[in-house]
MARBA-3410 file (N, C-alpha, C, O; in Angstrom, 1 decimal):
173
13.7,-57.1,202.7,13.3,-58.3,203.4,12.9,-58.0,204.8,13.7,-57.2,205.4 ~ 11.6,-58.6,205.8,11.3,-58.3,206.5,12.0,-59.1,207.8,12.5,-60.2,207.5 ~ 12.1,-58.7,209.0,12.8,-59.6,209.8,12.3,-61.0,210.0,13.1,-61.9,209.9 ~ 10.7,-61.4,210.1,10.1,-62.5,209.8,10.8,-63.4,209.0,11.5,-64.3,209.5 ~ 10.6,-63.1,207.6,11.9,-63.6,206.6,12.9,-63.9,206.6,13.3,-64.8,206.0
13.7,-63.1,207.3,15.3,-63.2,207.0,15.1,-64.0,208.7,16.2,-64.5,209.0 ~ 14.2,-64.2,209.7,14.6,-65.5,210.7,13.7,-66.8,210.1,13.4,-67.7,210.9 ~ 13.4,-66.9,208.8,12.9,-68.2,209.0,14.1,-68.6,207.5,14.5,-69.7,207.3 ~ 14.3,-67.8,207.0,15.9,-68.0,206.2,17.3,-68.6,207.3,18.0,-69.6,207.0 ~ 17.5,-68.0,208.1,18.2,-67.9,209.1,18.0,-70.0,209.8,18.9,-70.8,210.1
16.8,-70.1,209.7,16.2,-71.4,210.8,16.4,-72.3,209.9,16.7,-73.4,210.4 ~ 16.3,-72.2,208.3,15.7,-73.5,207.6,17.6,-73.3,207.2,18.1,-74.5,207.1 ~ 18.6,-72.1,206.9,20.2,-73.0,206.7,20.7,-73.5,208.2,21.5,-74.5,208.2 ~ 20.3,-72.9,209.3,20.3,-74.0,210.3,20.1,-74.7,210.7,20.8,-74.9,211.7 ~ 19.1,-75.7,210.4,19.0,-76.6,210.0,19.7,-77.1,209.2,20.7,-77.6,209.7
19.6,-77.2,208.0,20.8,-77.8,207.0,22.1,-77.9,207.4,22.9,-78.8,207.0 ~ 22.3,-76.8,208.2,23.8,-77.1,208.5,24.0,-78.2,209.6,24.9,-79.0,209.9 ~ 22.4,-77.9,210.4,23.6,-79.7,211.9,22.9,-80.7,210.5,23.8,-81.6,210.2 ~ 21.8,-80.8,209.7,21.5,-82.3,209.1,22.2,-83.1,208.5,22.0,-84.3,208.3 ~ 23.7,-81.8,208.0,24.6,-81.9,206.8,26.0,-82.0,207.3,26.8,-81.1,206.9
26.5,-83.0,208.3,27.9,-82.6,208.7,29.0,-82.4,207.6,30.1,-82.3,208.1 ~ 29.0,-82.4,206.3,29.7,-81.7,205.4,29.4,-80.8,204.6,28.5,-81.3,203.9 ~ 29.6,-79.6,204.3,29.2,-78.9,203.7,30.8,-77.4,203.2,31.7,-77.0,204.0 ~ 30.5,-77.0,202.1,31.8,-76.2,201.5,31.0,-74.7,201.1,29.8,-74.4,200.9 ~ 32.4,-73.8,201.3,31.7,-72.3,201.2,32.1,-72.1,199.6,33.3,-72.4,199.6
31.9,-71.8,198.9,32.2,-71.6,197.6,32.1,-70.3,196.4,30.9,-70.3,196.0 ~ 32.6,-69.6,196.0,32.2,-69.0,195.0,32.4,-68.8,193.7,33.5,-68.5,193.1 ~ 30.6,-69.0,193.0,30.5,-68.8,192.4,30.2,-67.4,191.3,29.6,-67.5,190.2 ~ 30.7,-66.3,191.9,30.1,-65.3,191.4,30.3,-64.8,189.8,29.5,-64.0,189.3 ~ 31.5,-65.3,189.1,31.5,-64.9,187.9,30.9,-65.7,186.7,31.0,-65.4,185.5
30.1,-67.1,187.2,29.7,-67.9,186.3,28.7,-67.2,185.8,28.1,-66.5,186.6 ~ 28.4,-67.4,184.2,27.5,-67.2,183.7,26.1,-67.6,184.1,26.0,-68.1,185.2 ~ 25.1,-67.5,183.4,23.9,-68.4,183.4,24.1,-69.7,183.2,23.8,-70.5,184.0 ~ 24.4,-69.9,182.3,24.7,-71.4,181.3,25.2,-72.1,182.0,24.6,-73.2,182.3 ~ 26.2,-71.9,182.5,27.4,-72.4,183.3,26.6,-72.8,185.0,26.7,-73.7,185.7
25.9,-71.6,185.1,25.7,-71.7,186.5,24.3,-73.4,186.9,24.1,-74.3,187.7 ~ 23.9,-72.9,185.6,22.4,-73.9,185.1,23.6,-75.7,185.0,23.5,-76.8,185.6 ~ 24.1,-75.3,184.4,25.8,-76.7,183.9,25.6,-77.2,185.6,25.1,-78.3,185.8 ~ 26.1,-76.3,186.9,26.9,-76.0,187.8,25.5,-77.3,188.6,25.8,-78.3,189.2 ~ 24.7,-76.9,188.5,23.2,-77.1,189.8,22.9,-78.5,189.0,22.6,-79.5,189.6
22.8,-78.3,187.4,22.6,-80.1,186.9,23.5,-80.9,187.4,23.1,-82.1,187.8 ~ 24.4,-80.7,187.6,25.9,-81.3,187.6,25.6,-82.0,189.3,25.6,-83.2,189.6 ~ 25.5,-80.7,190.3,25.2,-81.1,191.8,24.0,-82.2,191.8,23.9,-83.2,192.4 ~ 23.2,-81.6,190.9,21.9,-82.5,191.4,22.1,-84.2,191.1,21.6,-85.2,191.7 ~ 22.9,-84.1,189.8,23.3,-85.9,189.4,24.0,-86.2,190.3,23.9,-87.4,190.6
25.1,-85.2,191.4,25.1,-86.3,191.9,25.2,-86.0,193.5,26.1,-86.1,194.2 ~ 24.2,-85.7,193.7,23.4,-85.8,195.5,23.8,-84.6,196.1,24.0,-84.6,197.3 ~ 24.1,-83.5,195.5,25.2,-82.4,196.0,24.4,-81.1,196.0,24.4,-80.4,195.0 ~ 23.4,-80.5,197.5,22.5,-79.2,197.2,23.4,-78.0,197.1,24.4,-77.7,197.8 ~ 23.1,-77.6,196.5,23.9,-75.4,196.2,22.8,-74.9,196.7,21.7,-75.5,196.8
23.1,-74.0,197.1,22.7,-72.8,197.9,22.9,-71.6,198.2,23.3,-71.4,199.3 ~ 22.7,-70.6,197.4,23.9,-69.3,197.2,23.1,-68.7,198.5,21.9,-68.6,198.3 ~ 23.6,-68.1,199.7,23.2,-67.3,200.5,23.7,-66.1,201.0,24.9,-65.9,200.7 ~ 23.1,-65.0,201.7,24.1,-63.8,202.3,24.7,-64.4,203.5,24.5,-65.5,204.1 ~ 25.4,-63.6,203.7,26.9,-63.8,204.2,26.9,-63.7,206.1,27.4,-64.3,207.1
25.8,-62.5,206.0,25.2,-62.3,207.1,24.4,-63.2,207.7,24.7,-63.7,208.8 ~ 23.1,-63.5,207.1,22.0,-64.7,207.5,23.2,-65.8,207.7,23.3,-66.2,208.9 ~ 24.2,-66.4,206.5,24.8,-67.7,206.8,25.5,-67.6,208.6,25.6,-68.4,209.5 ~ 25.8,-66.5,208.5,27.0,-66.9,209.6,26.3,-66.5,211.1,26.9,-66.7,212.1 ~ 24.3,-65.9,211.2,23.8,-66.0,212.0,23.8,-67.4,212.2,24.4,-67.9,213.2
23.3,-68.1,211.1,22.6,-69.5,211.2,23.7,-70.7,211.9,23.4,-71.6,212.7 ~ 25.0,-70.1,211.4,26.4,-70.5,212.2,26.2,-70.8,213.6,26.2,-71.8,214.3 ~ 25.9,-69.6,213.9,25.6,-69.5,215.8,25.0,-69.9,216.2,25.1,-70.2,217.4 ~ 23.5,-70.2,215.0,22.7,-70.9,216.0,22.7,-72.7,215.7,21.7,-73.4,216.0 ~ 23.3,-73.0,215.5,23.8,-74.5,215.3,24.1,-75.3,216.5,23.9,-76.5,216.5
24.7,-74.7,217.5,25.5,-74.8,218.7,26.3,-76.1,218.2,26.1,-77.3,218.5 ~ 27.5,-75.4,217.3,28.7,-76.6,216.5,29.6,-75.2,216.7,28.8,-74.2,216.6 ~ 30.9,-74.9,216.9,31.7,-73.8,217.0,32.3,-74.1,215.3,33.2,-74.9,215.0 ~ 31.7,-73.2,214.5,31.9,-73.1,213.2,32.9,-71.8,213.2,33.9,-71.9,212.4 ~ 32.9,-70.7,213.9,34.1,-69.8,214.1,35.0,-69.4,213.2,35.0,-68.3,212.7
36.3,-70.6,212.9,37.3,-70.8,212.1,36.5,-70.0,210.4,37.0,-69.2,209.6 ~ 35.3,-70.4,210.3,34.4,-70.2,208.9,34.2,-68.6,208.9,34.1,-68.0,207.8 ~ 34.3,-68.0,209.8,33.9,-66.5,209.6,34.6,-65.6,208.8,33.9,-64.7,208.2 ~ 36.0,-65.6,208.5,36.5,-64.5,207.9,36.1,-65.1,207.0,35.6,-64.1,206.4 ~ 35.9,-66.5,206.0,35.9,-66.6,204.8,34.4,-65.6,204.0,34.3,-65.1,202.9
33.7,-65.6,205.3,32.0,-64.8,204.7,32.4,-63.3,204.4,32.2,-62.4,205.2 ~ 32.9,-63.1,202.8,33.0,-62.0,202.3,32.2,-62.3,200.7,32.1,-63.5,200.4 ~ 32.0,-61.7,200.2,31.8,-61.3,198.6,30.4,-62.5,198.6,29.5,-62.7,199.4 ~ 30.8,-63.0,197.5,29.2,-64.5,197.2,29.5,-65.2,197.3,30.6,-65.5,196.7 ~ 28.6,-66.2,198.4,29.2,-67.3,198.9,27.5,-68.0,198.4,26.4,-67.4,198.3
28.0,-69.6,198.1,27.4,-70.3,197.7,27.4,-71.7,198.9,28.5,-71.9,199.4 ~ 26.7,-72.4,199.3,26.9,-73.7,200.1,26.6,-75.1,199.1,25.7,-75.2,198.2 ~ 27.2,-75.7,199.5,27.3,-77.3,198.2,27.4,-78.5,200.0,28.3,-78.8,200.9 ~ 26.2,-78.6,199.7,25.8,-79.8,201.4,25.8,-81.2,200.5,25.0,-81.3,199.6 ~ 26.6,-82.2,200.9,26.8,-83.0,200.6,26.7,-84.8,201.6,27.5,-84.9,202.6
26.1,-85.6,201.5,26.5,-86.5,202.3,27.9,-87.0,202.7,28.2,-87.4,203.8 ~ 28.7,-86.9,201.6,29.9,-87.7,201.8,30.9,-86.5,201.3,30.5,-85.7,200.5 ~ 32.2,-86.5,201.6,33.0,-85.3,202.7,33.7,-85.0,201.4,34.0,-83.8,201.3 ~ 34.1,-86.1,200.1,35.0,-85.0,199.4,33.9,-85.4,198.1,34.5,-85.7,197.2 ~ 32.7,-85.5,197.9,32.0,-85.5,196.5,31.9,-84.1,196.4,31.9,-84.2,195.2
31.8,-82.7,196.6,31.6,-81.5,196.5,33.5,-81.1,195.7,33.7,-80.7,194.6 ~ 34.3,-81.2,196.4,35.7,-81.4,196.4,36.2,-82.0,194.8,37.1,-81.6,194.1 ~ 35.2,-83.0,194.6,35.5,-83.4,193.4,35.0,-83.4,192.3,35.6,-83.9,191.3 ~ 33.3,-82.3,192.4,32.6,-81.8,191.6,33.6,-80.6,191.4,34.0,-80.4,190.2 ~ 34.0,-80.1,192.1,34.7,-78.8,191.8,36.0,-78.4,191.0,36.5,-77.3,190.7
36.5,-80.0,190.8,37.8,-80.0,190.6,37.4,-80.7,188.9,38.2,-80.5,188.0 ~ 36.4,-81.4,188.7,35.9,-81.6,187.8,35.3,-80.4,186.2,35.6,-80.5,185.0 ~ 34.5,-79.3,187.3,33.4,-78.2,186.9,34.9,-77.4,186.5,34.8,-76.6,185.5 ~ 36.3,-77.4,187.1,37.2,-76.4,187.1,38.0,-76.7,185.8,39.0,-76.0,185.5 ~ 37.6,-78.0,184.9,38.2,-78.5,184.0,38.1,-77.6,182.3,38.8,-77.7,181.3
36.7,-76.6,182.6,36.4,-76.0,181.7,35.9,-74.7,182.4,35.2,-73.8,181.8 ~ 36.2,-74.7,183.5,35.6,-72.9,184.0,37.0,-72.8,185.3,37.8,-73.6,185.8 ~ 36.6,-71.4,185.4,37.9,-70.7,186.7,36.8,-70.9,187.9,37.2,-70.7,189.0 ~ 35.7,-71.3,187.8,35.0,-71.2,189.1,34.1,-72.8,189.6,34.3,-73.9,188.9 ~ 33.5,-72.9,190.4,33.9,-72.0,191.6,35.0,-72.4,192.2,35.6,-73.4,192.0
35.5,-71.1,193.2,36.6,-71.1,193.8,35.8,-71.8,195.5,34.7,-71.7,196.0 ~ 36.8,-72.4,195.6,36.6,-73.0,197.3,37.0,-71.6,198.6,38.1,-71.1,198.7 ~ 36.3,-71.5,198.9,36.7,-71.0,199.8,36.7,-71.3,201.9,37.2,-70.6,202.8 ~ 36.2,-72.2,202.0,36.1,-73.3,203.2,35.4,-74.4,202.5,34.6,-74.4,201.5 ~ 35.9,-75.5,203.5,34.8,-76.8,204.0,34.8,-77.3,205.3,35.7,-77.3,206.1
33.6,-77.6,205.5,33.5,-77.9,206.7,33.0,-79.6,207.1,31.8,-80.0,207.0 ~ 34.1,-80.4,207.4,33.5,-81.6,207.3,34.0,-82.6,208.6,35.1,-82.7,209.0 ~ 32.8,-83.1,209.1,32.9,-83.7,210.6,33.3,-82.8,211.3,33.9,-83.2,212.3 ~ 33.2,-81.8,211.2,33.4,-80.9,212.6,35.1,-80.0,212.5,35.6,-79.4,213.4 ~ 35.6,-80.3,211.1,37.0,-80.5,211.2,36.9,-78.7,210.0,35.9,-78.9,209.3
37.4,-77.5,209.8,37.2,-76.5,208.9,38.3,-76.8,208.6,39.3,-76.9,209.3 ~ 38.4,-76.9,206.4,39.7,-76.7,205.8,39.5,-74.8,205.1,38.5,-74.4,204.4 ~ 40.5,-74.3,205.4,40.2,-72.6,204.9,41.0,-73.0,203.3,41.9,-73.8,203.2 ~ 40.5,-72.2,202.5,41.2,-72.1,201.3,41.2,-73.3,200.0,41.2,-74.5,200.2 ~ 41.1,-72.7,198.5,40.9,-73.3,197.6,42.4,-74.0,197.5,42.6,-74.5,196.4
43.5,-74.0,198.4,44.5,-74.8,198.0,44.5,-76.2,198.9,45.3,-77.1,198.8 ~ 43.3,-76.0,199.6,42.5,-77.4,199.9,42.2,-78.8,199.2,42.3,-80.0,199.6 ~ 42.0,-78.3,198.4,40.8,-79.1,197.4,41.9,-80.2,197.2,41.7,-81.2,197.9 ~ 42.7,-80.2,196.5,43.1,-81.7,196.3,43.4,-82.4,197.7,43.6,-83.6,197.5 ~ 43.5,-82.2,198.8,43.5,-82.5,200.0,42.5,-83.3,200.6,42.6,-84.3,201.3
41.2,-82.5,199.9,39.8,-82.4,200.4,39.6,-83.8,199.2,39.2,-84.9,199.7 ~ 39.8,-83.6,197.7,39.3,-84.8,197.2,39.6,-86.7,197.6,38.9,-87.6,197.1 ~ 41.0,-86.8,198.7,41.3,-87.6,199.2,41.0,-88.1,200.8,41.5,-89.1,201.4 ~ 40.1,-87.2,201.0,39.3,-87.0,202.5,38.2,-88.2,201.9,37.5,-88.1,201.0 ~ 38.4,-89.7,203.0,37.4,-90.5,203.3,36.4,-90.3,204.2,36.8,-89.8,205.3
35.0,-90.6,203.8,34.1,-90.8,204.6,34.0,-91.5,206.2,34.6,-92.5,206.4 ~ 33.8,-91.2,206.5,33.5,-91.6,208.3,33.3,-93.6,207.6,33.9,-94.6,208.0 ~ 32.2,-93.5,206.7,31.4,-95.1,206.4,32.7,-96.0,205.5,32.8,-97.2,205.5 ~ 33.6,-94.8,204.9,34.9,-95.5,204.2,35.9,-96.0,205.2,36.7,-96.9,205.0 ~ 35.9,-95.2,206.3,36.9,-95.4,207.4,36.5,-97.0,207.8,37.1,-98.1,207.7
35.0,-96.8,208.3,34.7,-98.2,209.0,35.2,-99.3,207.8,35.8,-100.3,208.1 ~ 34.9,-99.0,206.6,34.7,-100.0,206.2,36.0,-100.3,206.1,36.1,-101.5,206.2 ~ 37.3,-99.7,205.8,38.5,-99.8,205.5,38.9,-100.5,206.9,39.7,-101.5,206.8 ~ 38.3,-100.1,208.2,39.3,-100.8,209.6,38.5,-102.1,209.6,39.1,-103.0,210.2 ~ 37.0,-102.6,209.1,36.8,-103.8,209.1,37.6,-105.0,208.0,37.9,-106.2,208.0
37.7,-104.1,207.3,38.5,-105.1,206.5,39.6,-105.2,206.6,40.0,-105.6,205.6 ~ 40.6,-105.0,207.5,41.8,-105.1,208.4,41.6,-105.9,209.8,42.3,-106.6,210.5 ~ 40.7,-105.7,209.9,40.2,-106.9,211.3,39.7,-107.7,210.7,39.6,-108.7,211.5 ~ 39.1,-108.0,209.7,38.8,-109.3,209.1,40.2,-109.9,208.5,40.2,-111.1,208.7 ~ 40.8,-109.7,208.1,42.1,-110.3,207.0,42.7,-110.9,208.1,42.2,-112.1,208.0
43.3,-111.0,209.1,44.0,-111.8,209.9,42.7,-113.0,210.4,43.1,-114.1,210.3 ~ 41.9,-113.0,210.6,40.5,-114.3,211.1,40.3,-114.9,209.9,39.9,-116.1,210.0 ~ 40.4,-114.4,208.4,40.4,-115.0,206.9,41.5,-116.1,206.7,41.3,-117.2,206.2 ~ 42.9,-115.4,207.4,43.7,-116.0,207.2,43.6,-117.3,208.5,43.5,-118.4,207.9 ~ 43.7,-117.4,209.5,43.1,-118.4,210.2,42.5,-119.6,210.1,42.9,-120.7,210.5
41.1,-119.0,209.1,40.0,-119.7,208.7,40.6,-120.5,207.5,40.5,-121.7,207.6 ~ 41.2,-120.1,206.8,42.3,-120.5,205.3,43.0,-121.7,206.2,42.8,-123.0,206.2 ~ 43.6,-121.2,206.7,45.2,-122.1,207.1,44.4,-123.2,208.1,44.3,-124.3,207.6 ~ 44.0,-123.2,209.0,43.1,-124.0,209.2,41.8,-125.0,208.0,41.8,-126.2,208.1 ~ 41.2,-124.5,207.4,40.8,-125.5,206.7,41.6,-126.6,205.6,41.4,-127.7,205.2
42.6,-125.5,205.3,43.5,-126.2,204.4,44.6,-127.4,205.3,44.9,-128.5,204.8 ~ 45.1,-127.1,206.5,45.6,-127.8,207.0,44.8,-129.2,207.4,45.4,-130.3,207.7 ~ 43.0,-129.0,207.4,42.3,-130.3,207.8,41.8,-130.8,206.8,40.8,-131.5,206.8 ~ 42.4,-130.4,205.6,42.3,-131.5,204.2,43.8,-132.3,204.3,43.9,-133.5,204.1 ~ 44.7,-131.8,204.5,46.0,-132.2,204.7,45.9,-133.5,205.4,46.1,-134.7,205.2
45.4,-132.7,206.5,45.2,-134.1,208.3,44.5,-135.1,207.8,44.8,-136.2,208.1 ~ 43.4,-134.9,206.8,42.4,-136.0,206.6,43.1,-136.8,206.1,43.2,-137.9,206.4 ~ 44.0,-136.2,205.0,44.6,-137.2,203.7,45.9,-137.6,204.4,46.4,-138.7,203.9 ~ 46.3,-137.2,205.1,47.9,-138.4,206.1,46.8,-139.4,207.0,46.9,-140.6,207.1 ~ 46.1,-138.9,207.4,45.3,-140.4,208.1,44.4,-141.0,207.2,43.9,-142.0,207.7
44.0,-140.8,206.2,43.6,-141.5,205.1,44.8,-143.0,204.3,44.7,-144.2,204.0 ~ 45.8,-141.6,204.3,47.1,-142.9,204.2,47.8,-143.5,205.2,48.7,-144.3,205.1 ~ 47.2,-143.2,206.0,48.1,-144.4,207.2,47.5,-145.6,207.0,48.0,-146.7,206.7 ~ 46.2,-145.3,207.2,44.7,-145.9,207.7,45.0,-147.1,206.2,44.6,-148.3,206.3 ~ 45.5,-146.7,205.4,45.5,-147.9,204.2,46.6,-148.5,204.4,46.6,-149.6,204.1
47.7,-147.8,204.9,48.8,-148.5,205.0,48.8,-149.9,206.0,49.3,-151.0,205.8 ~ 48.1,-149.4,207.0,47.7,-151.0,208.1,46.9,-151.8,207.6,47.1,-153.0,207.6 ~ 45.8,-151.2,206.8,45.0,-152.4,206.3,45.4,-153.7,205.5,44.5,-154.6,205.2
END
């Protein structure tokens, strides 16, 4: 491979890596064909790119990110695969899924919001990891429940109010 090549390999996973604030190191090296073909249908149903790359180019592309990815380096040995995902544990849960009928892939990092988990004894950790958009939506719906309740106890109390001055109001007449 010519240097040309291996820097515009180098540019286009650096890219992916700031586009993709989550993304997992994985390997897949013992899957068959079949399996590996199973492995890529499987990502693509559901929003999840693979990417098998060298170890070298990945962890140039690392550097040039300007994100301190660091913690990720010792994992770059043997075949590593990348699974870029929008949302932080769908890779986590393809994997734990795909591991229902194969030994692979094994996890070997993820990197999500800025945060690196090392190690495939991650993963059930990693499948309970909410999204940044789950977070919001979880603390709005906690600042809304007490103003619901408000809104409640208040309307319900001025059906009450209406109907005691409804009965007074008959009682004088």
């Amino acid at each position: 491979m010519r240097k040309e090549e291996k820097l515009s390999i180098i540019e286009g996973i650096a890219e992916k890596l700031v586009a993709n604030p989550n993304f997992y190191l994985t390997d897949i090296s013992d899957l068959n064909a079949e399996s590996t073909a199973k492995l890529r249908r499987l990502c693509f149903s559901r929003d999840i790119e693979l990417l098998v790359v060298k170890n070298a180019l990945l962890r140039k592309a690392m550097e040039r990110t300007g994100v301190d990815m660091s913690e990720l380096y010792d994992v770059l040995k043997g075949a590593t695969s990348i699974m870029f995902s929008e949302t932080g544990n769908a890779p986590a849960k393809l994997i734990k899924d795909f591991r229902k009928t194969s030994a692979r892939p094994v996890l070997k990092a993820a990197f999500i919001e800025e945060a690196a988990y090392i190690g495939d004894n991650q993963i059930d950790f990693l499948i309970n990891v909410k999204s940044k958009n789950d977070l919001i939506g979880d603390l709005v719906a906690l600042l809304q429940s007490p103003a619901k309740n408000v809104i409640g106890a208040l309307q319900s109390g001025g059906h009450k109010l209406s109907g005691i001055v409804k009965t007074l109001s008959e009682r004088e007449g």
